[in-house]
N, C-alpha and C positions, 0 to 999 in steps of 0.2 A: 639570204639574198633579198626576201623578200621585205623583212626589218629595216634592211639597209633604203629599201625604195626602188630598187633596182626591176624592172618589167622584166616579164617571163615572156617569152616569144615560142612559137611551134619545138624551136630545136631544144628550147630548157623543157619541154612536157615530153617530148622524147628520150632523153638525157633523165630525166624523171621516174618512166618507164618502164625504162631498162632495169635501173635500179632495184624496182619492186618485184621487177620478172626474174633478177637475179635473184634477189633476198627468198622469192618464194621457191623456185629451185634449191636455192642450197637449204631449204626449211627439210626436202625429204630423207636427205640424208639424217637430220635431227632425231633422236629419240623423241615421243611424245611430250616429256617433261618439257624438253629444248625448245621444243615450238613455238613460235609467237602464237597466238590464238588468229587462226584465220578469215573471224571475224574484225579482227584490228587490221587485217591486209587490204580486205574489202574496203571498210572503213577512209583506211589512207586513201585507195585509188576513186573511189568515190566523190572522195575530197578533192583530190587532181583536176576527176572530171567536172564537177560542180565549176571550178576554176576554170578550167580551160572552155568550157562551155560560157560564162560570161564574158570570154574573153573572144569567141567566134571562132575557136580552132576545133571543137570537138567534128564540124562537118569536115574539115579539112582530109583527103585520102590518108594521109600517112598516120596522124596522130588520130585521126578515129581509129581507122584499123590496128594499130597498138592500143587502145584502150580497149578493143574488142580482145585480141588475144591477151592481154594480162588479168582483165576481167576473167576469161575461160578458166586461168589458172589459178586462180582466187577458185573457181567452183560459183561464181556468179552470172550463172547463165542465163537471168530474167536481164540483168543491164548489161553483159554484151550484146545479146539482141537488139534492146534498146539502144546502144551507142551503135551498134550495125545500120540500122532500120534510120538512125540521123543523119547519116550519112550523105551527102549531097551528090557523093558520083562513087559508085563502086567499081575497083576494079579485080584482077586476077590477086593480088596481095589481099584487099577486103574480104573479098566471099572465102580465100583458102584462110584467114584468121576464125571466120564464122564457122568452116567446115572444121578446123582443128579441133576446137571451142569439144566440136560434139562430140566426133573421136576422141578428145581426153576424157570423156564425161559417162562415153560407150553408149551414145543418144547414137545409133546406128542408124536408123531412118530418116534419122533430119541430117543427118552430113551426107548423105548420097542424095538425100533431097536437092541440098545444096549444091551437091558436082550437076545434079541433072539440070538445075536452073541456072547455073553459069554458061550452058550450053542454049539454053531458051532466051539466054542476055545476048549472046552472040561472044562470046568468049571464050580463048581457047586455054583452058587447066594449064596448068606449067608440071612440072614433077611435081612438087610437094602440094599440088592440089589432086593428084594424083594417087602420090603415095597416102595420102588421106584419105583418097575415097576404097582405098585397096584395104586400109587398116579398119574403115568401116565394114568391110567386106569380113575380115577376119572376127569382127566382135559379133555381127549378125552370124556369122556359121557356129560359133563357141555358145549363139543363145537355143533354147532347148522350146522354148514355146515360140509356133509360126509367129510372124511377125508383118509380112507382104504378102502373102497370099498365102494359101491351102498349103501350097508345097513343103517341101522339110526346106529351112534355114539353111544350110548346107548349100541345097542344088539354086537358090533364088540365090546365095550368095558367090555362086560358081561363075552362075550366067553375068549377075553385076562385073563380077571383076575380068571376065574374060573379055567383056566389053570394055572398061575401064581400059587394060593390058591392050589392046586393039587402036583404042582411041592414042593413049600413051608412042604406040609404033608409029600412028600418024605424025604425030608431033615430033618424032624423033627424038623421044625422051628417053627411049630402051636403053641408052648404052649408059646410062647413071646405075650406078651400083646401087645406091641405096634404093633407087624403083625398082630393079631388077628382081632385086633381095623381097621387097615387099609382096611384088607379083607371085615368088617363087613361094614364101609364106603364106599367101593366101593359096593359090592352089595345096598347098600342106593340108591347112585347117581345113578345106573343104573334100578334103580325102584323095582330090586326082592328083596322085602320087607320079604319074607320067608325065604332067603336063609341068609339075614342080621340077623334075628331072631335066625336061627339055629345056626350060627357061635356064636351069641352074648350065645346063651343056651350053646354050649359046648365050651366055653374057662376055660380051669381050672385053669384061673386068674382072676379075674375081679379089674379094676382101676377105678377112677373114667372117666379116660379119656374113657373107654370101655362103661361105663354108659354114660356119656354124648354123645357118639358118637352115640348110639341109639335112645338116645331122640331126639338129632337132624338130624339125618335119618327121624322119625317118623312128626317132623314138617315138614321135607322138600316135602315130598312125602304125607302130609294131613291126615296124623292117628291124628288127634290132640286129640283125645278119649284115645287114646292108650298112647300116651306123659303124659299125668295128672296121668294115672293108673301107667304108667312107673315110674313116678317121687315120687308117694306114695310109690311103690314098695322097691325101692332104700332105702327110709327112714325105710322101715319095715325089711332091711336084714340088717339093723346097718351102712349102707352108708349115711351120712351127706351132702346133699347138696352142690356145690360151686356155685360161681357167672355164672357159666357155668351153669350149672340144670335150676335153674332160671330162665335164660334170653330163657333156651329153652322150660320151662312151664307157662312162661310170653305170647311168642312166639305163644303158642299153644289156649289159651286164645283167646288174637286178635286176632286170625284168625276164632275160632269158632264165636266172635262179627259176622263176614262177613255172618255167613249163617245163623243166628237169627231167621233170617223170615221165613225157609224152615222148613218143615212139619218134626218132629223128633227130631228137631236140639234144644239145650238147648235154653233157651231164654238169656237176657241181663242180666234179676236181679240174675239169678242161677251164668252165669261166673262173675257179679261183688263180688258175694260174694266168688267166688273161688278166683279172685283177689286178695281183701280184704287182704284173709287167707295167700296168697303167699305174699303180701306184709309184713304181718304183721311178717312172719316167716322169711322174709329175714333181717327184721330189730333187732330182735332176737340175730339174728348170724351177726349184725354188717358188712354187706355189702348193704344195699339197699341204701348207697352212693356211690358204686361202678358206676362208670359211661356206664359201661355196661347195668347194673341192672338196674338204674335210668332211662335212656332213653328207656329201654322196658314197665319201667311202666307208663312213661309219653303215649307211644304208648296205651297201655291196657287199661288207664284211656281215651283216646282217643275214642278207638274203642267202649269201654261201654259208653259214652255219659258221661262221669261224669265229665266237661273240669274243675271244681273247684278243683276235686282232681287231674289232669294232674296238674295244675298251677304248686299243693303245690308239689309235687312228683320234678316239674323242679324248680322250687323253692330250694329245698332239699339240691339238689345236690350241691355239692362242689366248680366245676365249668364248665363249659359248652362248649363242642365240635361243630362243626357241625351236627354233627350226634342229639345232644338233643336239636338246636335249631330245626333242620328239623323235630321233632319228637314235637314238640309245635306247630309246624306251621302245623302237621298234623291234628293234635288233633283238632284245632279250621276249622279246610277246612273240617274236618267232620261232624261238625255240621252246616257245610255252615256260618260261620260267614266271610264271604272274607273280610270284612272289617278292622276285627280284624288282620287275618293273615298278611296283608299288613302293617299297623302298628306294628306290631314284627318284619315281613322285615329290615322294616326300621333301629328299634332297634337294632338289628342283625350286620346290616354294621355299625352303631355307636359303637360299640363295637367292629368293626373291625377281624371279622369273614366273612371268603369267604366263601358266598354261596356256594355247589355245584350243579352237574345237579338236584338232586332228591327238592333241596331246592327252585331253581328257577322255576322247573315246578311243586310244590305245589304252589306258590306264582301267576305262570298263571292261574292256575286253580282257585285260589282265585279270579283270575279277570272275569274269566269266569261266576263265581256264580253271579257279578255285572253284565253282562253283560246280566245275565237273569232274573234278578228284572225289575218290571216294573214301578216302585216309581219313580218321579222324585225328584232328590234331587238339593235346590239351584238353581234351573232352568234349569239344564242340566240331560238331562235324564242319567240314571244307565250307559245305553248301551255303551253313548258317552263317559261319565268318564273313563269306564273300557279301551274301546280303548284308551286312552290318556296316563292313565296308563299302558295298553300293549308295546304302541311303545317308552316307555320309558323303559320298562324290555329291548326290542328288544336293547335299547342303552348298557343295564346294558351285555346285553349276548358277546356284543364286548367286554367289558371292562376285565368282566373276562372268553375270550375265550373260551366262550362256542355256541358261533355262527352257530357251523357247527358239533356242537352236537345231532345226530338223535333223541334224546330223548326228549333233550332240546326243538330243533326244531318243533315236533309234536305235545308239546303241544302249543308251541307259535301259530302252523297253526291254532288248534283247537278252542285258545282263537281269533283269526281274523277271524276264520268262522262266530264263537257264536256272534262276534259282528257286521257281517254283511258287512266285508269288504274284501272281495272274490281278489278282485287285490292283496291285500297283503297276502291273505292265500295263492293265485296261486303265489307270487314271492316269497314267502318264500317253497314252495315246489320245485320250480323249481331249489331254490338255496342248493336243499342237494346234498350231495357230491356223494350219494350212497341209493339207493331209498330202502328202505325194507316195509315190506307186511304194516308194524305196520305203515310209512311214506302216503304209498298207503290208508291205511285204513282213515287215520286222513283227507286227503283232500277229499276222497268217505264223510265222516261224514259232514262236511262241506256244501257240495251239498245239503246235505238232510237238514240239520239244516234250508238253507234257501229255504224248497223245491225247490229245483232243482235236482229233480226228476233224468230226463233225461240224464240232464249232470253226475250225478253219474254212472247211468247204463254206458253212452258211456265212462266215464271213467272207471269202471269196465272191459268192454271189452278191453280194453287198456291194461289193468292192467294184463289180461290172453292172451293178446298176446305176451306181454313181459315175457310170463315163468315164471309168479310169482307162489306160493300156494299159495290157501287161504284156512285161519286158520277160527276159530270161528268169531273172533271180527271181522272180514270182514264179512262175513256171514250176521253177523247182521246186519251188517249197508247196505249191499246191498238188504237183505229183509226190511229194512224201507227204503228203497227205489224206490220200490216196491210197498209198501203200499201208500206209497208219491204219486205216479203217479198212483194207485189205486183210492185215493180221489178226485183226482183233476176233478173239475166240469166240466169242457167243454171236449168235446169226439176231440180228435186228430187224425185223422187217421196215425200209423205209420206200415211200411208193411202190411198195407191191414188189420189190427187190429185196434180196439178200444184201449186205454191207457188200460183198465181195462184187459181187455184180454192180450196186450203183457204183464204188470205185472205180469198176473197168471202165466204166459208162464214161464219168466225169474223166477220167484219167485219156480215155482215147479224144475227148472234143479236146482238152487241154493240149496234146499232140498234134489235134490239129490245126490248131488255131497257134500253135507255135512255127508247124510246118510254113501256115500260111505268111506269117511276120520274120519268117526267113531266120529264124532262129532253133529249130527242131534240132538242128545236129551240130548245135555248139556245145564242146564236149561237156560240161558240164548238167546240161539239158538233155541232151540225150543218153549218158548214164543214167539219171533218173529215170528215165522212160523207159528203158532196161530191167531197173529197178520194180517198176512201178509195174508193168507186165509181170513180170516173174513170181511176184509176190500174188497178182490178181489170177495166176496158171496157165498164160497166154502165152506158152512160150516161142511158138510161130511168128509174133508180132516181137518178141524181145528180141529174136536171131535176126530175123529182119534189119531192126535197127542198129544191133551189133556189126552188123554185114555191111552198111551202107555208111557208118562212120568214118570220116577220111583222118581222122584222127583218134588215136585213143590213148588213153594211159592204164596205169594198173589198175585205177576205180574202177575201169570201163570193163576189164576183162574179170575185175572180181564182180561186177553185176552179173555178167554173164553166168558164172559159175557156180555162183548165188542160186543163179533161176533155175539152174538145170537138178542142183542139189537138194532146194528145198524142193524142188516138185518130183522126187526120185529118179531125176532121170540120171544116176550116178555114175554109167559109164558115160556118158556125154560130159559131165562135168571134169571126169581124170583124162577124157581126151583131149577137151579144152585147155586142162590143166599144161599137159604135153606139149600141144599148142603156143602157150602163152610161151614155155620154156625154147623152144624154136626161133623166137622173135626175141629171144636176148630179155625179156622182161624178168626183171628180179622181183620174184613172190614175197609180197609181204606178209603181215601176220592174218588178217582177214583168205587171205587166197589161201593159205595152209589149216586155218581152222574150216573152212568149206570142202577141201580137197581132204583132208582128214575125216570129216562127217560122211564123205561119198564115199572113201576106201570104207571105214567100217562099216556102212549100212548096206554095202556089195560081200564084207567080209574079207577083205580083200589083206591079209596080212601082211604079206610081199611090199606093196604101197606103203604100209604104214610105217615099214621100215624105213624107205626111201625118204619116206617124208618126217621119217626121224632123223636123219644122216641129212639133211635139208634145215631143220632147225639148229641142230647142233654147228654145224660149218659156218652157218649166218649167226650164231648166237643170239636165236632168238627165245631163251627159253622165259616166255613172261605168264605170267599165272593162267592167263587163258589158254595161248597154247598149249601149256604142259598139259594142262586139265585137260584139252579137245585132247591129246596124244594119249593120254591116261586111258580116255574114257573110249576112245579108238581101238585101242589094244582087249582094254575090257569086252569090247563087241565083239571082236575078232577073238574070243574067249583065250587070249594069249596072255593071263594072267601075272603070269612071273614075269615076261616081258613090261605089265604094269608097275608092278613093285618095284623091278630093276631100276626100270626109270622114276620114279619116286626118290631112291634112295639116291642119284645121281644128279639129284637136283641142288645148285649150290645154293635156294634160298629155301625157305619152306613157304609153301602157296597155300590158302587154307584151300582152293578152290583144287588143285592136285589132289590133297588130301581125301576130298570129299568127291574126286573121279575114282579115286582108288574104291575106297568105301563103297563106293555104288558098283561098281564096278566086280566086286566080291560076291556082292547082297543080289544083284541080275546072276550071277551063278548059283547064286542057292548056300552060300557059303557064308554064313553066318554068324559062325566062330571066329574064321576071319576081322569078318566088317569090324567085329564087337573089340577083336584084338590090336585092329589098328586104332578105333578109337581110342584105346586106354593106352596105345603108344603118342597118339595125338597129345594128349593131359601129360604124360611124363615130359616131353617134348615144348612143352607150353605154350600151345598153338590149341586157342580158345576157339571149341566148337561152333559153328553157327546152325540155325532153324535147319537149312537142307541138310546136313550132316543127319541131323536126329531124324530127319524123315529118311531117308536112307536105312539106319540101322533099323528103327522100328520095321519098316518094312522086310527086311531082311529077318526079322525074329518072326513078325507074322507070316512071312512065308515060308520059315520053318519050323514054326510050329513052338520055339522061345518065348512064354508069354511072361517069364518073372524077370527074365534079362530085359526084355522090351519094355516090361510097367516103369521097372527101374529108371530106365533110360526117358522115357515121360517126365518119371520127377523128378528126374538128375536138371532137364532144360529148365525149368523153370527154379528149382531151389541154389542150384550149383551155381549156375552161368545166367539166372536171371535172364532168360528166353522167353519171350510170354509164346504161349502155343498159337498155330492159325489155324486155318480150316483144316488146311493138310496135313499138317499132323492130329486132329481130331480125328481125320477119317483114319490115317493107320492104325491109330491106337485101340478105335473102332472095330478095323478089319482083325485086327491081332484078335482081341477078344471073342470077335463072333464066329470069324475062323475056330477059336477053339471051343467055341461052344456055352462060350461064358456069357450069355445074353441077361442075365442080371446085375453084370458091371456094365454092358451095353444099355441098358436102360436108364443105369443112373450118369454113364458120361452123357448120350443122350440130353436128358432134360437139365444136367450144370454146365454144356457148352456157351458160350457168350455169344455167341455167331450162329448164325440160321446156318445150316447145314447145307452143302453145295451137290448137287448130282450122284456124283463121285461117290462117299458117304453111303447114302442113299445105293447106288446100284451095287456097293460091295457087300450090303448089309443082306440085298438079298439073293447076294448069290452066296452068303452062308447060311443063310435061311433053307438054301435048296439043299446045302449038304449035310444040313443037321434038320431037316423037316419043320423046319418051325414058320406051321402058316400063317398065326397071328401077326406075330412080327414083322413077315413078311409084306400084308396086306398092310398093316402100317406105314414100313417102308416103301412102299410101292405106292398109295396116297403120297406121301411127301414127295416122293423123288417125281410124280404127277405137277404140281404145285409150282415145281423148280422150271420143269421144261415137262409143257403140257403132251407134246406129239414125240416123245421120245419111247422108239420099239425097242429100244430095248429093255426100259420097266416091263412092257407088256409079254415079252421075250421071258426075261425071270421069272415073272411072279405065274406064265404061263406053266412054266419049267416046274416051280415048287407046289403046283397043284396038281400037277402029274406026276409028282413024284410020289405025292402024300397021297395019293390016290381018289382023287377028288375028280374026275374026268368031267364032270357034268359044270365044270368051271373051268374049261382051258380054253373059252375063247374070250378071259374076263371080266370084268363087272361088267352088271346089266347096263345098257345104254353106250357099250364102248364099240367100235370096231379093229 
């Protein structure tokens, strides 16, 4: 046109426009290759404006304000301002281009800026000046750091749009569906779920966009009850479904899978069959290939355990996003198959699909599951693969710049904790760019993963010196942290405290300052704090909080049982037990190895039957179990009832094997132990270290000392066992038990390892039975050395001076008390 000579006038720059606001529109459907470069879009309209500018129309209302909004959508926010600010008379079209501008851009304080100075102009908003300041309203509640004042983003964003919504009824713009739908959104995002209801009850429109914007309100904010009632609702007032409804009562599904286990809450088989029914009517209506639709039901199929019907659902589909490979590879990290997931990885880049963040930290997470098997595969244990496989994600996260991605990042820290190589979990925290609570929380997790206790606490403190909050998930992991330095066996003195007591210490402010941020009794917080008490002896404060929970699940009630078991209060624990079974709770393997440990340590045989007839009917018979049921029986000196169960076991567990064993050797029965072990070897089920501690002590405590030597050199020549402290000291006790104190002296000074307590006090309590003062006095120095204020050295070595008749030293060495 312009070749030709022909003059451009206002309607050819509008005509112009359009064109480019269409071209950049249809650009996001585009894969990124497709794109024109958005720098050439800028460009063109730039060129436009240059033109239309020496030509006197850029002040013009209509043609400024389309150069303001196609600029926005180019992403050129310095010159739509500038084409805004040229402007020779603004009106309600102008300012809602400028306001658009920022809500596309999610400049949330300058587009409500803008609604508040259309009002300072004397101008009254139309709807879409409206629904823009409503969509400003939703992007400021979705932001997480204040932004207008003190208050939470949320409640600042409530008060805007309630006003907005007010102003709007003035003008009698309510009865538009699409403001309606907006108002009802925004109150969504800002949590008043009432106030979204009431708008959604009186619009005297309804679309389906109004309907699905409620449904997914209602997932976003967790009614997922409400979502399934909503979405039958829909269908009963003559509204049909779309791939929108769907994907938000797909949505509402998976997420009820997550609380399965909590008291109330539908079970798995009730939402697979609601599944089922949603899949089966989406396919009906000839969209469950919809790639939306598809990838929510590969999630669904996922979260209900059903991975053969995820396949077929991603199977189904037409063809595959990111989004449906990442939604396969969840399904399988679900069921902890990490092995699996990482072979789809693989698949995935052969098909030449970029991961994104969510895809490569399922895939760490995959490596995490390997890193916590204890199988070794091929000769290289689980633990070492997975880091191998880590520090090659670690290469992959360069490749596609995702390196310095917080998210990405925390899980990588998380998968080098689990696998025990702390240097690179601390270099890779060190290397984020911008530390947040969730960054903070994943290296506190790490500490504890490998107790390290301590270092978590002083990193905690760390962590609240630098003005962090801490949210829930901190919480917890600083209450097992807690607990962490709660168990640990040797007493530390730190500030004039025992480990157990600073734990309570730090663990009860922790409680309280969760109390205080309104998070104490989110169940996952408050089982910890269950935890965290029980472990520290306080079990008046763990009932407490068990008591006041309005929610719990089985974690919650095996904390409970936990606390009462490990601290002896063992019929409280099988009462609890009782209890739980009252309330329809299905005991899993933790609540059966606790209630197991309380029957035997009461003696309690009856119980242990029950809680035999309790594994067997659930099929649960997994190496731990069997082993706590073994070793149950064995206390409960119901020995043949041990073997029985041994020989009825359809796997062989080495850890059964080595309940049995012990379980012989606590009787005095020694002939036994030594008999199963040499059925163990026939059998070909390779001994481990606790096994040979076992036997030995069993020959030393009946008095076997050529079968025990034997059994010494069998570990180490046979099965290439290298010895530890604890079998040092049996083999020790054997010897000096029988009197053999010149092989004690030379295991003694060839042990590789300084010698532990233990060791030490067994050496002189046969020193007492065989009179040997010297030795004695020796042991009694060392076992000083180990643990300076321990009565009971002072106790033996009092004992072996009185025995040998030394009375004028039974309160003794000079200078002791």
């Amino acid at each position: 046109m312009q070749e030709e000579g022909m003059s451009s006038d206002q309607h050819t720059f509008l005509f112009a426009l359009h064109a480019c606001s269409s071209l950049i529109d249809q650009e996001k459907g585009f894969s990124t290759e497709r794109q024109p470069s958005r720098l050439m879009s800028v460009e063109i309209v730039q060129s436009l404006y240059a033109d239309a500018q020496r030509k006197g129309f850029t002040s013009d209302v209509f043609v400024g304000s389309t150069f303001v909004r196609v600029f926005g959508k180019c992403g050129a926010i310095t010159e739509a301002e500038h084409a805004f600010q040229s402007l020779s008379q603004c009106n309600v079209v102008s300012w809602t281009a400028i306001l658009a501008t920022y809500v596309e851009h999610e400049i949330a304080t300058n587009a409500l800026h803008v609604y508040r100075q259309m009002h300072v102009e004397g101008l009254n908003p139309d709807g879409l000046a409206a629904i823009g300041a409503l969509q400003a309203c939703i992007s400021l509640a979705e932001k997480k750091e204040p932004l207008l004042s003190k208050k939470p983003n949320k409640l600042v964003a409530l008060e805007i749009g309630q006003a907005v919504g007010a102003d709007a009824c003035g003008n009698n713009a309510t009865t538009d569906v699409l403001l309606g739908t907006a108002l009802l959104t925004m109150f969504g995002k800002c949590g008043a779920i009432l106030e979204a209801e009431h708008t959604f009850v009186t619009m005297s429109e309804r679309s389906y966009v109004s309907w699905n914007a409620l449904l997914s309100v209602y997932v976003d904010q967790g009614h997922l009850e409400k979502t399934l009632h909503l979405f039958w609702q829909m269908q009963m007032e003559g509204m049909h479904p779309d791939q929108h409804a769907f994907v938000s009562a797909l949505q509402a599904v998976c997420s009820l899978a997550d609380y399965e286990d909590i008291e109330g809450w539908p079970n798995k088989t009730m939402l697979l069959r609601i599944g089922y029914g949603l899949h089966s009517d989406a396919r009906k209506k000839g969209i469950s290939s919809d790639v939306f639709v598809g990838n929510t039901l590969v999630s669904m199929y996922g979260k209900c355990g059903v991975i053969a019907e995820a396949e077929q659902a991603f199977l189904a589909m037409p063809f595959h996003n990111v989004v449906s490979w990442t939604a396969i590879l969840s399904a399988y990290l679900e069921q902890g198959q990490g092995a699996k997931v990482l072979k789809l990885y693989l698949q995935m880049l052969e098909e030449s699909i970029r991961p994104d963040n969510l895809a490569l930290v399922i895939v760490l997470q995959a490596c995490g599951i390997l890193a916590g098997k204890e199988v070794p595969v091929n000769e290289k244990g689980e633990k070492t693969m997975a880091l191998e496989i880590g520090r090659a994600l670690h290469y992959d996260l360069r490749t596609f710049m995702l390196e310095f991605d917080n998210f990405v990042c925390t899980a990588l820290l998380n998968l080098y904790g689990k696998c025990g190589a702390m240097i690179e979990a601390e270099n890779v925290f060190m290397s984020f760019v911008s530390l947040d609570v969730v960054s903070w929380s994943a290296m506190l997790s790490a500490y504890v993963d490998q107790n390290c206790g301590e270092k978590a606490l002083l990193l905690y403190r760390q962590m609240l010196q630098e003005g962090l909050q801490v949210d829930a998930v901190t919480s917890v992991v600083v209450l097992q942290a807690c607990s962490a330095l709660a168990e640990s066996e040797r007493t530390l003195v730190i500030a004039r405290n025992t480990r157990k007591t600073a734990a309570l210490e730090i663990g009860r402010a922790v409680h309280a300052d969760a109390y205080k941020k309104q998070f104490a009794y989110d169940l996952a917080v408050g089982n910890t704090i269950i935890n965290m008490y029980g472990n520290c002896g306080v079990l008046s404060e763990a009932e407490h909080v068990f008591g006041v929970l309005n929610i719990r699940n089985i974690v919650t009630w095996n904390a409970m049982i936990a606390a009462y078991a490990e601290q002896g209060e063992d019929e409280q624990a099988l009462m609890l037990f009782k209890e739980m079974h009252k309330h329809c709770i299905t005991a899993d393997e933790v609540t059966l190895i606790f209630a197991l440990k309380a029957s035997c340590s009461m003696g309690c045989l009856d119980v242990c039957h029950c809680l035999y007839f309790d594994i067997i009917c659930a099929g649960r018979e997994t190496s731990s179990l069997s082993a706590s049921l073994i070793h149950a029986y064995g206390r409960c000196a119901s020995l043949k009832d041990a073997t029985s169960f041994l020989n009825e076991l359809s796997e062989f567990h080495l850890g059964s094997w080595n309940a049995c064993i012990t379980s012989y050797a606590g009787e005095g029965d020694c002939t036994s132990s030594l008999f199963l072990l040499e059925e163990m070897k026939l059998m070909g089920i390779k001994p481990d270290g606790l096994t040979f501690i076992s036997v030995i002590s069993a020959c030393s405590h009946t008095g076997i000392v050529v079968e025990g030597a034997e059994c010494f050199m069998s570990m180490s020549c046979a099965f290439r066992i290298v010895p530890e402290g604890k079998h040092y000291g049996s083999i020790v006790d054997l010897f000096a038990r029988a009197g053999d104190f010149s092989r004690v002296n030379s295991l003694l000074k060839s042990m590789p390892m300084p010698s532990d307590e233990s060791v030490w006090l067994c050496l002189l309590g046969a020193c007492h039975t065989h009179y040997n003062v010297e030795l004695a006095k020796y042991a009694f120095d060392h076992a000083l050395m180990v643990q300076p204020k321990h009565a009971a050295a002072y106790v033996a070595l009092s004992n072996v001076y009185a025995y040998a008749g030394i009375q004028d030293a039974i309160c003794g060495p000079k200078g002791t008390n």
